[in-house]
ChimeraX commands (.cxc) that place a marker at each C-alpha (Angstrom):
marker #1 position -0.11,97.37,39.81 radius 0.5
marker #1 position -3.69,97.75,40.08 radius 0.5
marker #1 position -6.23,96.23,37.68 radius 0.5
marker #1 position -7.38,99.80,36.20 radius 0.5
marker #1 position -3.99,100.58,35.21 radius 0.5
marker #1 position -2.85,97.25,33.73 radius 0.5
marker #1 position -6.13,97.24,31.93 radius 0.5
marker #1 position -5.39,101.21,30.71 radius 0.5
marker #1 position -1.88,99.67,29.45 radius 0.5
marker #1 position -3.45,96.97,27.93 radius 0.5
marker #1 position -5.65,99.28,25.19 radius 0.5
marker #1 position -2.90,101.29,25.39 radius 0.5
marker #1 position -0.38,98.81,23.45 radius 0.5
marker #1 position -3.58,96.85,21.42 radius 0.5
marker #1 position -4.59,100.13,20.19 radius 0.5
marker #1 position -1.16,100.32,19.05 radius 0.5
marker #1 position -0.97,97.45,17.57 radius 0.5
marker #1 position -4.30,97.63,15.85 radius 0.5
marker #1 position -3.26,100.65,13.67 radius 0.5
marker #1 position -0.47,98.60,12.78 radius 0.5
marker #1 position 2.15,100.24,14.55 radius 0.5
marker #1 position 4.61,98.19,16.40 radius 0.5
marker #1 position 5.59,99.03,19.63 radius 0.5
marker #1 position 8.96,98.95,19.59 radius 0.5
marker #1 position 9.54,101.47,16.71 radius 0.5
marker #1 position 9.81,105.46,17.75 radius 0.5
marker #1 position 6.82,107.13,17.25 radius 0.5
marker #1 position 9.38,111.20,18.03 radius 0.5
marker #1 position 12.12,111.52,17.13 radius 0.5
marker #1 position 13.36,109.91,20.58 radius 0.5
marker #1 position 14.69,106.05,20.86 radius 0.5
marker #1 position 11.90,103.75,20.77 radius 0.5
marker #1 position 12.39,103.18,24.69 radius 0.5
marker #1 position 11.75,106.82,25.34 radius 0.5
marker #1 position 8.22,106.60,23.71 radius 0.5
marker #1 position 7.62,103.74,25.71 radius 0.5
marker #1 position 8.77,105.31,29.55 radius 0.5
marker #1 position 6.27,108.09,28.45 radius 0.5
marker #1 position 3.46,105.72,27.49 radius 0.5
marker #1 position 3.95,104.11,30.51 radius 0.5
marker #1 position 4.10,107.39,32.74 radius 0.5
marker #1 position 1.24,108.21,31.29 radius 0.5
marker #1 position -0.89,105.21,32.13 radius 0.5
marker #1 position 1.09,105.08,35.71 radius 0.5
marker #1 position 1.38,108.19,36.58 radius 0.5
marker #1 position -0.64,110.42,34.35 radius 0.5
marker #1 position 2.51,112.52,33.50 radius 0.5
marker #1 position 2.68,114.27,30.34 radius 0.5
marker #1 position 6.30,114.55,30.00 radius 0.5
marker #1 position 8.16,117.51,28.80 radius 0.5
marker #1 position 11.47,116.51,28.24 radius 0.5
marker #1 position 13.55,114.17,29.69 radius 0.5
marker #1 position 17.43,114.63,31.68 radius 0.5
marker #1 position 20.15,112.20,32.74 radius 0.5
marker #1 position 19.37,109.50,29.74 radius 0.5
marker #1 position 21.48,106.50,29.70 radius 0.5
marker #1 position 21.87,103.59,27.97 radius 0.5
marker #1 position 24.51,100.94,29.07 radius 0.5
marker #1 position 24.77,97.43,29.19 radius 0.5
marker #1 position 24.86,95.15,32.29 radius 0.5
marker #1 position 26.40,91.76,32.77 radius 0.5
marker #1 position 25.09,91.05,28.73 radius 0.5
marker #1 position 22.04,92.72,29.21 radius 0.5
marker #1 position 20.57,96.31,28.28 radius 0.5
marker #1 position 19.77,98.85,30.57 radius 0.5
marker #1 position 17.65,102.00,30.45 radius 0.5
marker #1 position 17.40,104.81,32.40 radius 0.5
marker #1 position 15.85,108.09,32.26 radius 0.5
marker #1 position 14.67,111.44,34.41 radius 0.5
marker #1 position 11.16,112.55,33.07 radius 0.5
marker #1 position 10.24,115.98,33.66 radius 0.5
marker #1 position 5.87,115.99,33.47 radius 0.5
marker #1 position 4.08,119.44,32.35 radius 0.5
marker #1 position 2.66,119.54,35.84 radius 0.5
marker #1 position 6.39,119.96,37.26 radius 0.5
marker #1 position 6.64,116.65,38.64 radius 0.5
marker #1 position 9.50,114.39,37.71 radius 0.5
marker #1 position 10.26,110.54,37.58 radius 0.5
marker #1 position 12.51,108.76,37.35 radius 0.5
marker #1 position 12.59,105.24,34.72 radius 0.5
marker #1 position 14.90,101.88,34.56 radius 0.5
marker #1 position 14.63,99.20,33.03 radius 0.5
marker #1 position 17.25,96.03,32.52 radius 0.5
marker #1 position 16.29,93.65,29.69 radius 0.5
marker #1 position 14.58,91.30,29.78 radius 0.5
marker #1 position 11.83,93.15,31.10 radius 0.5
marker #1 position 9.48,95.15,29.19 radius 0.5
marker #1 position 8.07,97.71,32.01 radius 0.5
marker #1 position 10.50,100.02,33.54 radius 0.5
marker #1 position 10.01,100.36,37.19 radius 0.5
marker #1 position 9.33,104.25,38.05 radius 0.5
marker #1 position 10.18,106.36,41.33 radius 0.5
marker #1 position 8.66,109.45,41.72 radius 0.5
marker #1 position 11.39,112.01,43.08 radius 0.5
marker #1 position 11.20,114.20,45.75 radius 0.5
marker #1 position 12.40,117.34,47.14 radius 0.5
marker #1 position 16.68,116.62,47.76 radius 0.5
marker #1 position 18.00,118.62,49.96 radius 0.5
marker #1 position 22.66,118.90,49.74 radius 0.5
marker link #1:1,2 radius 0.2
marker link #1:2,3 radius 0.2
marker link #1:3,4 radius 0.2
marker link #1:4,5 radius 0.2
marker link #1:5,6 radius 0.2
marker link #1:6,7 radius 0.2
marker link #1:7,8 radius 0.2
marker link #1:8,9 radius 0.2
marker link #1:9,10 radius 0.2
marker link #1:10,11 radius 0.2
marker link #1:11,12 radius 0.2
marker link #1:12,13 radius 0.2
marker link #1:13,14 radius 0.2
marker link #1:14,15 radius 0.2
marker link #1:15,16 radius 0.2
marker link #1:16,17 radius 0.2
marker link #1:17,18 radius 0.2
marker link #1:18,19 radius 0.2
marker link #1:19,20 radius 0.2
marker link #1:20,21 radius 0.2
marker link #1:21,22 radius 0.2
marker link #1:22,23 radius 0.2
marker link #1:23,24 radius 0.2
marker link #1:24,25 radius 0.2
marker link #1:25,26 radius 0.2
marker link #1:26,27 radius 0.2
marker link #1:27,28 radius 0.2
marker link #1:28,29 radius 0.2
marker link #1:29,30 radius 0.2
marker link #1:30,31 radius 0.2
marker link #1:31,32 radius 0.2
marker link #1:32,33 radius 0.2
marker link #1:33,34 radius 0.2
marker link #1:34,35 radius 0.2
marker link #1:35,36 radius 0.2
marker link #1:36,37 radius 0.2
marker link #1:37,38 radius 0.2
marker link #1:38,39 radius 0.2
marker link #1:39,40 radius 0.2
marker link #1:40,41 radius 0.2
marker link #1:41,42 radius 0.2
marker link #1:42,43 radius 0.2
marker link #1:43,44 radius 0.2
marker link #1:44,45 radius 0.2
marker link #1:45,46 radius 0.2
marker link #1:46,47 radius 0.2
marker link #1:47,48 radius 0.2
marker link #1:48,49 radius 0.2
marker link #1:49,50 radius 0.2
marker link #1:50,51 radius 0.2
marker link #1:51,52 radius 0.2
marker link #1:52,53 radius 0.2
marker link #1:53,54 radius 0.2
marker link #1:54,55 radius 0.2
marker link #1:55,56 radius 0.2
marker link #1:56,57 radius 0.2
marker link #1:57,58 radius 0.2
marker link #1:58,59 radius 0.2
marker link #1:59,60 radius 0.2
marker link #1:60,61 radius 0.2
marker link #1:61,62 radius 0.2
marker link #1:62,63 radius 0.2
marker link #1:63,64 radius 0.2
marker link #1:64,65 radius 0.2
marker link #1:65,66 radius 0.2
marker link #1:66,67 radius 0.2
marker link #1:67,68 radius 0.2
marker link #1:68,69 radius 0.2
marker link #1:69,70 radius 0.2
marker link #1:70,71 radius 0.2
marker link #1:71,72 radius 0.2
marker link #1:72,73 radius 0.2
marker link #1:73,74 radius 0.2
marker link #1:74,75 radius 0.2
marker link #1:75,76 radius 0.2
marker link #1:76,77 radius 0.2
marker link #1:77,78 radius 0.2
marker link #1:78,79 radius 0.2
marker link #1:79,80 radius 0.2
marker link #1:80,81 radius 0.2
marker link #1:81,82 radius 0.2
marker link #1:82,83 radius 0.2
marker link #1:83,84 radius 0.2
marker link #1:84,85 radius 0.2
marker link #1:85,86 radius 0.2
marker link #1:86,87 radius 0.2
marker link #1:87,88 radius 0.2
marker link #1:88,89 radius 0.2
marker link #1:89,90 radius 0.2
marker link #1:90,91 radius 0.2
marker link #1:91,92 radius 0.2
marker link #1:92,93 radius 0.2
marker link #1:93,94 radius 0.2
marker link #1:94,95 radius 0.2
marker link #1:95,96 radius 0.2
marker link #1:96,97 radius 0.2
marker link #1:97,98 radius 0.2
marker link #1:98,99 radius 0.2
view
């Protein structure tokens, strides 16, 4: 990831934290993990997203998994996972499918 982003993260989350607001709680009414794909996107990406399709939350060999499409107010859309332990999800952009 490149420095300017990691350091755009980092102010990100201690900005958070400095107003006394833990990360991990839900700042919408979406699950906590939700808030923090579109954080993330935002920093990443610089997606504003819209809404979100295809949201799942299962549970591999013991450990959480998250997993979400993002649809941005541009019209671009990405897509999110992330298997505990980690804390970033790792984020595809998708592209034009053709069946």
């Amino acid at each position: 990831m490149p420095r300017s982003r990691r350091a755009a993260r980092a102010v990100f989350f201690l900005a958070i934290l400095s107003a006394g607001v833990s990360p991990a709680l839900a700042q919408s009414a979406d699950p906590a993990w939700l808030d923090q794909l579109a954080a993330q996107l935002a920093v990443d990406e610089g997606c504003a997203v819209e809404y979100y399709l295809n949201i799942k939350e299962d549970e591999l060999a013991g450990r959480k998994t998250f997993e979400a499409r993002a649809q941005c107010r541009d019209g671009r859309q990405f897509d999110g996972a992330r298997t505990e332990p980690a804390t970033e999800f790792t984020i595809t952009a998708c592209g034009v499918q053709v069946c």
